[in-house]
N, C-alpha and C positions, 0 to 999 in steps of 0.2 A: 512475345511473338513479333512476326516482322512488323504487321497490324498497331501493334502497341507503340513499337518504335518511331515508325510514319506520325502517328499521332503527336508522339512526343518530339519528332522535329517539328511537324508544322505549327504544332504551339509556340516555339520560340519561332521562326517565322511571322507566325500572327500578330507575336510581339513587338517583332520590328516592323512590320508594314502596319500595321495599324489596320484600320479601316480596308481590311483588302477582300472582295469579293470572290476570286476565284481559292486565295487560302481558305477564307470562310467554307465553302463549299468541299474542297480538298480533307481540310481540317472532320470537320463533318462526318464525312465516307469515310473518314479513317475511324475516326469514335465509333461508327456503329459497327464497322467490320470489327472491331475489336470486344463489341459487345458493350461497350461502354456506357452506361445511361445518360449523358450527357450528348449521345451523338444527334439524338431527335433534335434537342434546342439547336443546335448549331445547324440543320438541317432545314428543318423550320426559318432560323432569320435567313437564311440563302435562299429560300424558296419565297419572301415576301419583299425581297429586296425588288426596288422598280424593276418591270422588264424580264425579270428573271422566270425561263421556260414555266408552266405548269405543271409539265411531267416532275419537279423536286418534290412536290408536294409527297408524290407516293414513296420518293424514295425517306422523304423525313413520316409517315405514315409509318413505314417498315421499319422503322427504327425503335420506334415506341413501343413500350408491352402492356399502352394502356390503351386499351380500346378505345373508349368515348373519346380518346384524344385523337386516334388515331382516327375514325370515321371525323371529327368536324375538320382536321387536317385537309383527309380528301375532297371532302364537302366546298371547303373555303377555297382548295384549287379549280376544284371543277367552277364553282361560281367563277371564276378568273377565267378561266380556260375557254367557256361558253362552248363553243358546237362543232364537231368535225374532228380533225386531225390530234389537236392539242388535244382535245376532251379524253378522247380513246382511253388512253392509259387510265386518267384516273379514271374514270367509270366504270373502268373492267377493276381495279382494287376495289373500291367501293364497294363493286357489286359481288365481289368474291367475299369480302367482310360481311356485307350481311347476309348472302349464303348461310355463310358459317351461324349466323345468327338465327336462322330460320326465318327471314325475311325476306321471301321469294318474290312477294311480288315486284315490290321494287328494285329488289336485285336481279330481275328478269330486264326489268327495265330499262336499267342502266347498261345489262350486258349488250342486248339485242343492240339499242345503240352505240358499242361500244365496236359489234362484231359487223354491223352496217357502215361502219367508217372507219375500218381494217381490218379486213375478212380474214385473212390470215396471220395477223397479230394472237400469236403465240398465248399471251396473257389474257383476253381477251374470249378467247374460244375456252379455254380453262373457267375463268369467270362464267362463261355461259353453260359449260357443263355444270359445272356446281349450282349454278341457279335453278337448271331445271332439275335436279337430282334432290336438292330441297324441299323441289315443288312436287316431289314423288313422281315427278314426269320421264319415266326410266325410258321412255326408249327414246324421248328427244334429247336424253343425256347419251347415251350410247351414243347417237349418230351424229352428236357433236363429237366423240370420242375417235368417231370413225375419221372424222373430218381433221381431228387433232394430225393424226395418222399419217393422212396425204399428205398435210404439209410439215411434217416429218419430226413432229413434237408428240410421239403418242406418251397418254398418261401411262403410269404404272402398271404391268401387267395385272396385281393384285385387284386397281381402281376398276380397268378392261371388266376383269373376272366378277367384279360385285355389280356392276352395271349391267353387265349379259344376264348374270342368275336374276337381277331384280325385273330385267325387261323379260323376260322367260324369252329369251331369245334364243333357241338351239344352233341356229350359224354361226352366229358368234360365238359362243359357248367352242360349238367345234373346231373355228378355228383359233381357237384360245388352246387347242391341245396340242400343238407344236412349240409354243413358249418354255422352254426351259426354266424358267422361274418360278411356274407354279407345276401344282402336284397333276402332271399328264395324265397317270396311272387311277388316280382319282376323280379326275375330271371325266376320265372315257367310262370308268365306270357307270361314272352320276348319266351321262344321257345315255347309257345302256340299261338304265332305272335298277342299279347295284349299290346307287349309294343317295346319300340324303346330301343337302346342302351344309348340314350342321359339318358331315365329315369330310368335306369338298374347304370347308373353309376352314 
């Protein structure tokens, strides 16, 4: 694919320039769009080079399909990064990782401050929904979902529809039955109490 090819020029590139910071990085984003396992390392020494933003850290994070690599990745940027602007990004990967991990407290942590130092940072408010959705906190996931919304990133309809049923929110719910992507027919049912959750999902 084109992905592959990009790679495979900028390696001979990297060959001639040597020591070259923006190939290194180039080179990198091409290995992992390509799926390549090699594209984290090359991701990583770009993200550790003097100077260089802290925001790489998530994208050599995202590269990796090892977890524990991938959390001391973010860990080791955010330590770099310290407070405010730079932090944001990774704190919100972070804290979407251990979401996934069922480590809500600190991934609450990390979101909150992650959504206090870029209220509408797309990544950020996602991170924050999943952390409280972890924390079985459904409706303060929902109205992060709502907020997705406004600033024009809403999650998946399906995500919408499992966050409404868990916060037993019937507004939401309702206006989840003009969505064309899930089942209307069975939606209107379910809060005409014709149908169960099992056959709605």
């Amino acid at each position: 694919g084109q992905a592959t090819k990009a790679a495979h020029t900028l390696a001979r590139a990297q060959d001639l320039l040597g020591d070259d910071a923006d190939v290194e990085l180039a080179y990198g984003r091409a290995l992992a769009l390509a799926g390549e396992p090699e594209g984290d390392e090359w991701l990583t020494r770009a993200a550790r080079r003097p100077n260089a933003p802290p925001r790489l850290f998530v994208e050599a994070a995202a590269a990796t399909r090892d977890g524990a690599l991938a959390e001391r990745l973010l860990r080791e940027g955010l330590g770099r990064a310290g407070q405010g602007d730079d932090a944001a990004p990774l704190g919100a990967a972070l804290a979407a990782l251990l979401a996934r991990r069922g480590q809500s407290d600190e991934a609450l942590t990390l979101a909150l401050a992650s959504v206090a130092a870029n209220p509408n940072a797309p990544a950020g408010l996602a991170a924050l929904r999943a952390s409280y959705a972890s924390a079985r906190r459904w409706r303060e996931a929902l109205a992060v979902a709502r907020r997705e919304s406004e600033v024009g990133v809403p999650p998946a309809p399906a995500e919408r529809l499992a966050l409404a049923l868990a916060a037993q929110d019937r507004d939401a719910l309702a206006a989840l039955t003009g969505d064309t992507e899930l089942p209307a027919t069975a939606l209107r049912a379910f809060l005409d109490g014709r149908a169960t959750e099992d056959e709605l999902l």
